[in-house]
VMD Tcl script that draws the C-alpha trace (Angstrom):
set ca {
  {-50.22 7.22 -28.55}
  {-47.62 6.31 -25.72}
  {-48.33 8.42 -22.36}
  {-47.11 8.65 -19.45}
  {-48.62 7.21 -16.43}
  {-49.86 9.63 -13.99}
  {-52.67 9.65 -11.26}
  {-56.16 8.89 -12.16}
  {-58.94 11.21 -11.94}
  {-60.28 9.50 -9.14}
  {-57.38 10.31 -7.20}
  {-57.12 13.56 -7.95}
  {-61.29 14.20 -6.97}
  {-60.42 12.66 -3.95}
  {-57.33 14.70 -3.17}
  {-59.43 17.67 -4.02}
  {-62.09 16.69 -1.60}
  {-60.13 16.13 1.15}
  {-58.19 19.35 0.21}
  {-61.36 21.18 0.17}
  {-62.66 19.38 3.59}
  {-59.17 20.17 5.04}
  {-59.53 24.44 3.97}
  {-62.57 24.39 5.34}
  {-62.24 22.89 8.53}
  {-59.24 25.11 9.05}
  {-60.68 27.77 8.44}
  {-63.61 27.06 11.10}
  {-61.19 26.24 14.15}
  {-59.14 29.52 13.06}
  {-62.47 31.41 13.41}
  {-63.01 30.08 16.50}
  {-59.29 30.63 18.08}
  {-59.50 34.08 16.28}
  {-63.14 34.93 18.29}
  {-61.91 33.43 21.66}
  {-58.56 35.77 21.45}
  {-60.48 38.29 21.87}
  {-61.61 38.09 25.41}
  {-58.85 36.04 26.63}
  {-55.73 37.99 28.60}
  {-51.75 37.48 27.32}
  {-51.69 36.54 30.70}
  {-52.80 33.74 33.27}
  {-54.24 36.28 36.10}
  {-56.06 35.64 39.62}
  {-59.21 37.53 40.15}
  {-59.84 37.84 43.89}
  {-63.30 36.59 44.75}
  {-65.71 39.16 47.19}
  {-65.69 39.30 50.26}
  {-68.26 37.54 52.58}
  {-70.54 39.37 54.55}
  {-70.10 39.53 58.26}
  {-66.28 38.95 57.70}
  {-65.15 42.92 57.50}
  {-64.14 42.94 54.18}
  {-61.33 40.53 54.24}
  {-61.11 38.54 51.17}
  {-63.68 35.33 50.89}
  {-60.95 32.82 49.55}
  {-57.77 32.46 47.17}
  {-59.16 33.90 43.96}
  {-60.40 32.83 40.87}
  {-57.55 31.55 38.04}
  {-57.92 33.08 34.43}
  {-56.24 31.21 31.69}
  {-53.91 33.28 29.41}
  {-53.49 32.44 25.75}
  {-50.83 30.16 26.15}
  {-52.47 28.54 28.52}
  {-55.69 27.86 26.14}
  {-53.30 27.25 23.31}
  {-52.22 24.26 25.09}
  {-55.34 23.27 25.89}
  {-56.68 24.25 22.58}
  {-54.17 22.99 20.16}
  {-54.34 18.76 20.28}
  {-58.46 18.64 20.40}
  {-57.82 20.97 17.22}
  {-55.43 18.80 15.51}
  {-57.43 15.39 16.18}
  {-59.90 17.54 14.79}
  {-57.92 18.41 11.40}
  {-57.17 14.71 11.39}
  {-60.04 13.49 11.59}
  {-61.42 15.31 9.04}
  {-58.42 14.90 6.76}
  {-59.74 10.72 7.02}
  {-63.25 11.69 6.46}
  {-62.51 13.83 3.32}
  {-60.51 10.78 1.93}
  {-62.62 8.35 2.69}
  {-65.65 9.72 1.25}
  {-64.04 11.95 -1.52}
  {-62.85 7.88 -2.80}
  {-66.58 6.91 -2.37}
  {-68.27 9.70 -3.97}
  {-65.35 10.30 -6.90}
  {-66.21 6.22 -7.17}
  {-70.24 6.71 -7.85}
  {-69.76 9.82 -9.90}
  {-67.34 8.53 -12.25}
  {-69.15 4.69 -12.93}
  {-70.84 6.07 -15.72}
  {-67.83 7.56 -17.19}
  {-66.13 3.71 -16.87}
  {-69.13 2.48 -18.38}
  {-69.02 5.15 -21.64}
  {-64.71 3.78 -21.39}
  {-65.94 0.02 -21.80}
  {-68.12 0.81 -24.33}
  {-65.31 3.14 -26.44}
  {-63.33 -0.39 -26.03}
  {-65.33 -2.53 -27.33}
  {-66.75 -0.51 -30.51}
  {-62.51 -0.07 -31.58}
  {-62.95 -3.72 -31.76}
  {-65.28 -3.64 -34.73}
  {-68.27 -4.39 -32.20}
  {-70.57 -1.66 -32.90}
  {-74.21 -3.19 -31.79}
  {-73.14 -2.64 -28.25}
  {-74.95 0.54 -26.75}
  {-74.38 1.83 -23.23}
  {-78.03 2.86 -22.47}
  {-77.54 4.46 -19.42}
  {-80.15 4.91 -16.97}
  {-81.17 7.58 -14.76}
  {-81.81 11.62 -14.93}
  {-80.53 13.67 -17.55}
  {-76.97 15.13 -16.83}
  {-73.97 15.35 -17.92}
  {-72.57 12.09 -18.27}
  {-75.88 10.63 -19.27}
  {-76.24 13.23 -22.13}
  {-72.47 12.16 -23.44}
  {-74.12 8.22 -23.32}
  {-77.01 9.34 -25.17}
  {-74.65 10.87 -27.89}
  {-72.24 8.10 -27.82}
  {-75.27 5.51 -28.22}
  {-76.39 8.14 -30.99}
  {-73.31 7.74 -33.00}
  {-72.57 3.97 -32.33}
  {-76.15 3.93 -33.93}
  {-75.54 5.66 -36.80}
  {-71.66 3.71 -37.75}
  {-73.26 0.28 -37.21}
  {-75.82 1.68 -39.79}
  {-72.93 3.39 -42.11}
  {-70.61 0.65 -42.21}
  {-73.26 -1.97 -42.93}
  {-74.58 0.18 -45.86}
  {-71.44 0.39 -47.04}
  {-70.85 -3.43 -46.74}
  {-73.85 -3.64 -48.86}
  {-73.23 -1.20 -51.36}
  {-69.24 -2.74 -51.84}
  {-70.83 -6.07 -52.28}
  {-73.57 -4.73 -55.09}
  {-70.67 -2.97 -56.31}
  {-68.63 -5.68 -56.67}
  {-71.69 -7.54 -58.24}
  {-71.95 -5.38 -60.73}
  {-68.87 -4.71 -61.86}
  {-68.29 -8.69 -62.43}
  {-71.06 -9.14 -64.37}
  {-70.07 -6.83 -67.33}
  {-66.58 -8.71 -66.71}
  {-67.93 -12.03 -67.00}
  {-70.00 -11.68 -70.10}
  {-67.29 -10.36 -71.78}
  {-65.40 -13.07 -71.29}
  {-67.85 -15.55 -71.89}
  {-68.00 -13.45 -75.83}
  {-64.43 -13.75 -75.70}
  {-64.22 -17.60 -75.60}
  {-66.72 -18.21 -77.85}
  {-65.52 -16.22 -80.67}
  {-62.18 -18.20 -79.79}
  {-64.00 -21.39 -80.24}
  {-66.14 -19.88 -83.40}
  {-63.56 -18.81 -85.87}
  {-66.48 -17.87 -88.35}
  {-68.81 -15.68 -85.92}
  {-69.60 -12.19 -87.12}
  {-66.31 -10.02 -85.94}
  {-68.95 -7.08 -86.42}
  {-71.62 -8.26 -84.07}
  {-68.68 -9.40 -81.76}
  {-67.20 -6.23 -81.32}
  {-70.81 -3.85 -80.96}
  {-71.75 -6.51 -78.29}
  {-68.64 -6.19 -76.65}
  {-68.37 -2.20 -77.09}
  {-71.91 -2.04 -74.83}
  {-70.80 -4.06 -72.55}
  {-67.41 -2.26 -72.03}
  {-69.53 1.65 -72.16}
  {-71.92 0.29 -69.66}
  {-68.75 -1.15 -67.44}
  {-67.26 2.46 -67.81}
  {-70.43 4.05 -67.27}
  {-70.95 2.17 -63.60}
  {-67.36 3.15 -63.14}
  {-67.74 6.66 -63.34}
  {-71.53 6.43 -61.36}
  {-69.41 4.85 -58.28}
  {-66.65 7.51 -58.98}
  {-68.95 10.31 -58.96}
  {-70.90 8.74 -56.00}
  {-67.77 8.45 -53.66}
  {-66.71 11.97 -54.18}
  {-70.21 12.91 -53.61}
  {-70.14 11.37 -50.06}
  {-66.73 12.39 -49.20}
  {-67.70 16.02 -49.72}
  {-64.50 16.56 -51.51}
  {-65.55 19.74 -53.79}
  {-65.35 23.68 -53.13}
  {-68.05 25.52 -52.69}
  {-69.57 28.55 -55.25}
  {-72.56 30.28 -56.37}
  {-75.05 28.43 -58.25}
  {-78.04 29.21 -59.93}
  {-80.37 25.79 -59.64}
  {-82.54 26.92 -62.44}
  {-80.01 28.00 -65.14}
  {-78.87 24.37 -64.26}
  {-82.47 23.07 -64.80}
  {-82.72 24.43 -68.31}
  {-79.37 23.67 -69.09}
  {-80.10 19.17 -67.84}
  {-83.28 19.72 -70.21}
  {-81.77 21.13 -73.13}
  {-78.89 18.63 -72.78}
  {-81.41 15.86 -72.74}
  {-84.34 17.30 -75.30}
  {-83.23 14.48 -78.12}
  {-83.34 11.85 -75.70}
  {-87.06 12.71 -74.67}
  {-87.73 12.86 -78.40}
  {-86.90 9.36 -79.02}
  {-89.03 8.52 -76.21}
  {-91.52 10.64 -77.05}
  {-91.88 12.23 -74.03}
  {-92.99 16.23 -73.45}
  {-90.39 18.29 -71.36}
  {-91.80 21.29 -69.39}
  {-89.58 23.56 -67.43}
  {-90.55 26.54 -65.83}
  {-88.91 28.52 -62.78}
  {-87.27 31.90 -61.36}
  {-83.39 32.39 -60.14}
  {-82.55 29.82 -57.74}
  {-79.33 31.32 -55.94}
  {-77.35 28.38 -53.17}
  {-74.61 27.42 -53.11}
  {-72.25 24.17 -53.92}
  {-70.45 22.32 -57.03}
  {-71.74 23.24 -60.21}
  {-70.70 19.65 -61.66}
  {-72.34 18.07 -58.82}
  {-75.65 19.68 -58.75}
  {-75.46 19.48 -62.71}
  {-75.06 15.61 -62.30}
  {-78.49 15.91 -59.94}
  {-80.34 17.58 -62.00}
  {-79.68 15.60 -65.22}
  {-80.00 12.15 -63.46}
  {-83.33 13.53 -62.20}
  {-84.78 14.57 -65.44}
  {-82.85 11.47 -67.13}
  {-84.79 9.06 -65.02}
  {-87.76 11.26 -65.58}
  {-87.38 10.41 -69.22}
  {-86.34 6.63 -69.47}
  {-88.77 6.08 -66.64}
  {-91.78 6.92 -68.53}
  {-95.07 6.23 -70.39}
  {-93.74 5.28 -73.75}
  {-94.92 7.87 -76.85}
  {-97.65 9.74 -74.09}
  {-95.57 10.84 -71.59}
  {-94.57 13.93 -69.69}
  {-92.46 15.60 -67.85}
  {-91.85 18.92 -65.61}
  {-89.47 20.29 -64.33}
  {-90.06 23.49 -61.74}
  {-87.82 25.84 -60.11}
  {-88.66 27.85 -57.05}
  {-86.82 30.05 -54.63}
  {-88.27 30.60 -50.92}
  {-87.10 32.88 -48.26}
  {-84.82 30.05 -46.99}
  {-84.33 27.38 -49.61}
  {-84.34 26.64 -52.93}
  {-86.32 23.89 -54.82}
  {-86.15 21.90 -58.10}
  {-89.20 19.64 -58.87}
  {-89.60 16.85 -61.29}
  {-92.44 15.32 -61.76}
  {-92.95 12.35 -64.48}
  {-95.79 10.11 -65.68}
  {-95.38 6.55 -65.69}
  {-96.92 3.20 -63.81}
  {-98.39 3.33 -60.83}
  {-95.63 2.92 -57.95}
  {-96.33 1.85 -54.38}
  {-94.71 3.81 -51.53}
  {-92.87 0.92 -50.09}
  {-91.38 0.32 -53.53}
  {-90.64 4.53 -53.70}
  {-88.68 4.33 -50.25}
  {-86.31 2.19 -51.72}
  {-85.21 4.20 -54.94}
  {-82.52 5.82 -53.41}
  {-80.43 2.89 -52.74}
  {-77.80 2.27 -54.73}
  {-78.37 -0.31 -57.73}
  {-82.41 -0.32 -57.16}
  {-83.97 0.22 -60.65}
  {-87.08 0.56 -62.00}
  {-90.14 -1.11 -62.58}
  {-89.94 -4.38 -64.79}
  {-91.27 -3.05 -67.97}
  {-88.79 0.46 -67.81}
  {-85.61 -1.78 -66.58}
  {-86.21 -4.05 -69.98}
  {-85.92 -0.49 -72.01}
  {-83.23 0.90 -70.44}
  {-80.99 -1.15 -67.91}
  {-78.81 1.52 -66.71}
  {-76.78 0.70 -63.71}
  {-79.20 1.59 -60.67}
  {-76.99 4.57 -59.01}
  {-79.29 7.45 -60.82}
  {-80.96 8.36 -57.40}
  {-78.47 7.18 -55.31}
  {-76.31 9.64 -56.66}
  {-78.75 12.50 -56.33}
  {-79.61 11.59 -52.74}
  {-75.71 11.36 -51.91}
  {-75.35 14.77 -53.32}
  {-78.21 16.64 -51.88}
  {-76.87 15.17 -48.20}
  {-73.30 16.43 -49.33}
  {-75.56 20.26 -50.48}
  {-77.14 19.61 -46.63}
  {-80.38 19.25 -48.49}
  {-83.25 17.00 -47.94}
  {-84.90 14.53 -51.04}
  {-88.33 13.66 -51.24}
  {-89.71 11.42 -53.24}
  {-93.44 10.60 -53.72}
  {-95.76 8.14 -56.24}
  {-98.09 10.60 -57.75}
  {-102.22 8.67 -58.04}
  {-102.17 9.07 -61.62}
  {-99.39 7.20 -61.76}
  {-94.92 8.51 -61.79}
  {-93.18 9.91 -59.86}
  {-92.09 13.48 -58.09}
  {-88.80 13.90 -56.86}
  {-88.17 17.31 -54.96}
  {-84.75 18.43 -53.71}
  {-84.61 21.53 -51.36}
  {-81.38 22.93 -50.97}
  {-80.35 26.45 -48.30}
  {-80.83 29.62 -50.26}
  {-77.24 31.44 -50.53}
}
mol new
graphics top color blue
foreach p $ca { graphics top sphere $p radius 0.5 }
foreach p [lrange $ca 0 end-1] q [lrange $ca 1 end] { graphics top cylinder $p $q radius 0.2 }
display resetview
């Protein structure tokens, strides 16, 4: 936006210092003219001196001369105006010298705003001395050029998996598109249920990325939710699914009031106990699912069998398009975003996610939310 010019700051501390010198020294010499009024005459007057002894009383000389005001006003006034001058060129002089020192870190923090609006955001300002104020705004600004270099790089990464993805499904259906061109006599049949999966599994990474940018955006209103009515609601919703996989659900839990989207924390929960299931011990496996309330949160627990998983391997779950282990990611692809999502939503819920690799082997996922 187009301003227009004006004085900088630094000329307006040191106008305001030499103002301030200027008041004060004022003020001092009109003290002191104010005090010395007060035993000085309106009038110059000539106080006769004693006479000397031995002379018979006649006076001893021609008298002693008392100034009047006017008198000490002339005398007075120029020492008093050198005086206001020279202090008007010390209150300059160093008000431009010490407006100078205090505002260098400011025109360090104004380099720095420069050169991060030109995309450079690994420069930090790291500003060195006591704690004040300027060195507290640094620390922030460093704080936040910190955490944009690391935002726009994940999202650099997550637009170019993304963009992966999204091809591949792309690309194999066109590579079943020109060979059916060039085979007259395939199978129309297995042509058409090869390409249907493909296209579902394009729409379903579609709507994962959909769901996943409105999570982050926080672009949903706010109402009362009840985590464990949406627990039992995920596990009823998936109960056939666990059947075919043979898997044992277990739910148990109490009212769980917060508050947030009921869609959104619907999509949680069923990706949790989704992955739960998918992401299991084939025909042996188990899962449970546990809702608490505390005096200041609100938690839903899953907690699944499965292989044995390594907490560097666990760290990186919630990233988006990390799946599985090997043997799980053969039985059911899916598209990677399953925790992603859930971690993107309990940020948007200002919740916290923890995951952690249980010895006998799974998984337990536990999202806190604030208690309405």
């Amino acid at each position: 936006m187009a301003r227009p010019p004006g004085p900088s700051v630094r000329l307006r501390l040191t106008l305001s210092y030499a103002a301030l010198v200027m008041v004060a020294g004022a003020l001092l010499l009109a003290v002191v003219w104010v005090f010395l009024l007060r035993y000085v005459p309106d009038q110059a007057t000539v106080v006769p001196t004693r006479s000397r002894p031995g002379t018979g009383g006649a006076p001893g000389g021609p008298g002693q001369f008392v100034a009047g005001r006017s008198d000490l006003w002339r005398a007075f006034a120029p020492k008093a105006a050198w005086a206001l001058a020279a202090l008007l060129l010390l209150g300059l002089v160093g008000g431009w010298v010490l407006a100078g020192r205090m505002l260098a870190p400011l025109n360090r923090i104004t380099d720095a705003t420069r050169v991060a609006a030109t995309g450079t955001l690994s420069h930090r300002i790291r500003l060195e001395g006591h704690s004040d104020e300027f060195r507290e705004l640094a620390d922030a600004f460093d704080t936040m050029l910190a955490r944009l270099e690391a935002h726009v790089e994940e999202q650099r990464r997550f637009a170019a998996n993304a963009s992966h993805e999204l091809r591949t499904p792309l690309a194999i259906t066109q590579t079943m598109l020109e060979v059916a061109r060039e085979d007259p006599d395939r199978d129309t049949d297995e042509l058409l249920r090869h390409l249907d999966a493909v296209n579902a599994r394009a729409i379903d990474l579609t709507q994962a990325l959909l769901l996943l940018s409105r999570a982050d955006q926080r672009t949903f209103a706010r109402e009362p939710v009840d985590l464990s009515l949406l627990a039992e609601e995920a596990t009823e919703t998936l109960l056939p699914l666990a059947e075919r996989h043979g898997v044992r659900i277990e739910t148990t839990g109490e009212p769980a009031p917060t508050e947030g989207s009921g869609a959104l924390l619907l999509q949680l929960t069923t990706n949790l106990v989704h992955n739960a299931i998918v992401h299991n011990l084939p025909e042996r496996g188990s899962v449970r699912v546990v809702v608490r309330a505390e005096a200041t949160t609100v938690a839903l627990s899953v907690e699944s069998s499965g292989e044995h998983l390594d907490p560097a391997t666990v760290a990186t779950l919630t990233e988006p398009f990390q799946r599985g282990a090997e043997r799980t990611r053969d039985r059911h692809p899916g598209v990677g975003l399953g925790l992603a999502i859930v971690d993107s939503i309990t940020r948007a819920h200002d919740g916290t996610l923890t995951l952690t690799p249980r010895p006998e082997g799974g998984l337990q996922v536990v999202v806190e939310l604030p208690r309405a």
